[in-house]
C-alpha positions in Angstrom: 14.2 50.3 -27.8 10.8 49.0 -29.1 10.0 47.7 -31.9 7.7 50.0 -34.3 4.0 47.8 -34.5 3.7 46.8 -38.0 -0.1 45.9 -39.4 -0.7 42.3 -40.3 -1.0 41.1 -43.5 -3.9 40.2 -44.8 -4.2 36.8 -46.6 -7.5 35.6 -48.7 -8.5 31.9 -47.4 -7.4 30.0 -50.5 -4.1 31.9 -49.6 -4.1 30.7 -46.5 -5.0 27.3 -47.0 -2.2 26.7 -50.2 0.5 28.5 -47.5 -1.2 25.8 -44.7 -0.6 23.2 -47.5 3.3 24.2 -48.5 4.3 25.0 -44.7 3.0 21.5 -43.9 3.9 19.2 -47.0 6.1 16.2 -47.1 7.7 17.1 -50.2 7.8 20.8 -49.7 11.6 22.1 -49.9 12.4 23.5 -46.3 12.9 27.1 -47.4 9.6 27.5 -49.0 8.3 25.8 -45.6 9.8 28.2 -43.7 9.0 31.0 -45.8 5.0 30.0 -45.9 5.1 30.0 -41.8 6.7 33.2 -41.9 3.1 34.6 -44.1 1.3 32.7 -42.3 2.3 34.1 -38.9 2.6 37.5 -40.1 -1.2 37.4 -41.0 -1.9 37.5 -37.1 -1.0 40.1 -34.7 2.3 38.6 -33.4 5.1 41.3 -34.3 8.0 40.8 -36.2 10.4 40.1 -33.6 8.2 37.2 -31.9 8.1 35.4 -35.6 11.7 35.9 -35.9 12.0 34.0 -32.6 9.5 31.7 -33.7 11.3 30.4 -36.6 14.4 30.8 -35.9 15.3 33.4 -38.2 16.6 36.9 -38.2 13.6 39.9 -37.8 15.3 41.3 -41.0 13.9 38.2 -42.6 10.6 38.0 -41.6 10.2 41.7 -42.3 11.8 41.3 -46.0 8.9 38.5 -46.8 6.2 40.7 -44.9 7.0 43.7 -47.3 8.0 41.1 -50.4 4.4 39.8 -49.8 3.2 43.2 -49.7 4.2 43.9 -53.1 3.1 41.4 -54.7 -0.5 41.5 -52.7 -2.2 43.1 -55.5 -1.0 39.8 -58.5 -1.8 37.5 -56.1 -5.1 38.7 -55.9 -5.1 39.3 -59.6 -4.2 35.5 -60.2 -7.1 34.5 -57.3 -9.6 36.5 -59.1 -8.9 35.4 -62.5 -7.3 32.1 -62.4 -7.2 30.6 -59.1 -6.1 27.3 -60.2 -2.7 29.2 -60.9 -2.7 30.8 -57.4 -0.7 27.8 -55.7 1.9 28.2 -58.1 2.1 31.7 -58.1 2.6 31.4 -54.4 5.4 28.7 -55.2 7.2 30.5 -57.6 6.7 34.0 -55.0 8.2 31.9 -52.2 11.6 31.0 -54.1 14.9 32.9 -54.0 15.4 35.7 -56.3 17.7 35.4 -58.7 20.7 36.8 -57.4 23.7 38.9 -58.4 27.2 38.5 -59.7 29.1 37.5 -62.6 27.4 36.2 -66.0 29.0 32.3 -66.2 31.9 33.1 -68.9 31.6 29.4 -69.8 29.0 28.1 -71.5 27.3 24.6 -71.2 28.5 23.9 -74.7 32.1 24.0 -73.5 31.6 22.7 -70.5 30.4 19.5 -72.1 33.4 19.8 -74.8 35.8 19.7 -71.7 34.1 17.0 -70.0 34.1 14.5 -73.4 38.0 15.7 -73.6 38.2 13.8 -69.9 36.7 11.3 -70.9 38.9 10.5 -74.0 42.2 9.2 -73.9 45.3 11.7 -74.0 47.0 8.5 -75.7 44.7 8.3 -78.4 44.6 12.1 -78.7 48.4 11.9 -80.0 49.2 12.9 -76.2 52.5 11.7 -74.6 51.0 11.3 -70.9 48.4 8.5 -69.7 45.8 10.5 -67.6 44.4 13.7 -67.9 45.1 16.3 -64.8 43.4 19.4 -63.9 46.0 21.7 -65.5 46.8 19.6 -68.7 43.3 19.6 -69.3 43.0 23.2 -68.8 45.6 23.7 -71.3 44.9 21.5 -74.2 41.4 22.8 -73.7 42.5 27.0 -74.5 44.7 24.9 -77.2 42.3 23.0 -78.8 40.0 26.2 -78.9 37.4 25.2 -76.7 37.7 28.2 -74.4 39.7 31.1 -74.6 41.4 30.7 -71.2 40.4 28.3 -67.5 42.0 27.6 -64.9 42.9 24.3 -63.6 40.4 24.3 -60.8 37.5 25.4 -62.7 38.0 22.5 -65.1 38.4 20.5 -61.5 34.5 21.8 -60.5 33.2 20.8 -63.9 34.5 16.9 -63.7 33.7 16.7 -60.3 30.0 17.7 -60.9 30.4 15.1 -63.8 31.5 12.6 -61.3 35.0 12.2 -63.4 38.1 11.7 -61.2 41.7 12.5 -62.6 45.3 12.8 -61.3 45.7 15.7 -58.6 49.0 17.3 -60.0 50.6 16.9 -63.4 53.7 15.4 -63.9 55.1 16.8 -67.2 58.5 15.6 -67.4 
């Protein structure tokens, strides 16, 4: 079956050069790379399916950014118009993922810290009869102490670990 024709999009020269600029910098995060090439080659008359080939990426892809360009054509232009010394970070901020969906954070940073500084203190000196802090005894003194209203063990295991705090594996309660 052959792919429908789609009509290039059409890209002012500053555009151009600031998407020439990001799909070629040094310090340019690869997706925004990727993403500018993807504009920039769907300015021209190569379809969809031969810039999906091109970069390595689904056609899906390359069409999503064709039409997510597309609708926001007319802000871009705006921005060129009116303030064109915004434009290359307008086109930054177009090229980066969309916020996506799912579930709020229940935790907040607040707590978060209050569990980390509770692995960092000693369960001796909190009137604690064990040594180290696990997973699971932190997750409990934490709903005791009133930090959170409930967490499980290996969410309190993600937080220390993106601290960079080690503790026991398993608890040993006896």
């Amino acid at each position: 079956m052959p792919f429908k024709q789609v009509t290039p999009i059409v890209l002012s020269e500053l555009q151009l050069d600031i998407l020439e600029r990001l799909a070629h910098g040094r310090t340019t995060e690869s997706n925004i790379k990727r993403r500018a090439k993807i504009l920039i080659l769907a300015s021209t008359d190569l379809p969809a399916h031969k810039i999906a080939e091109k970069m390595n990426v689904s056609r899906p892809q390359v069409l999503s950014w064709r039409n997510r360009f597309l609708a926001a054509e007319e802000s871009l232009l705006n921005i060129e118009t009116h303030e064109p010394k915004k434009l290359k970070a307008a086109i930054k901020a177009f090229l980066k993922d969309n916020p996506r969906s799912g579930k709020t954070p229940t935790i907040t940073s607040k707590q978060k810290a209050e569990i980390i500084a509770l692995a960092c203190q000693s369960p001796l000196d909190l009137g604690y009869p064990f040594t180290q802090w696990s997973h699971e005894l932190l997750a409990e003194k934490a709903v005791e102490r009133g930090i959170v209203p409930t967490i499980s063990s290996s969410h309190v295991g993600r937080f220390l670990k993106s601290a960079g705090i080690k503790t026991t594996p398993n608890t040993d309660m006896d």
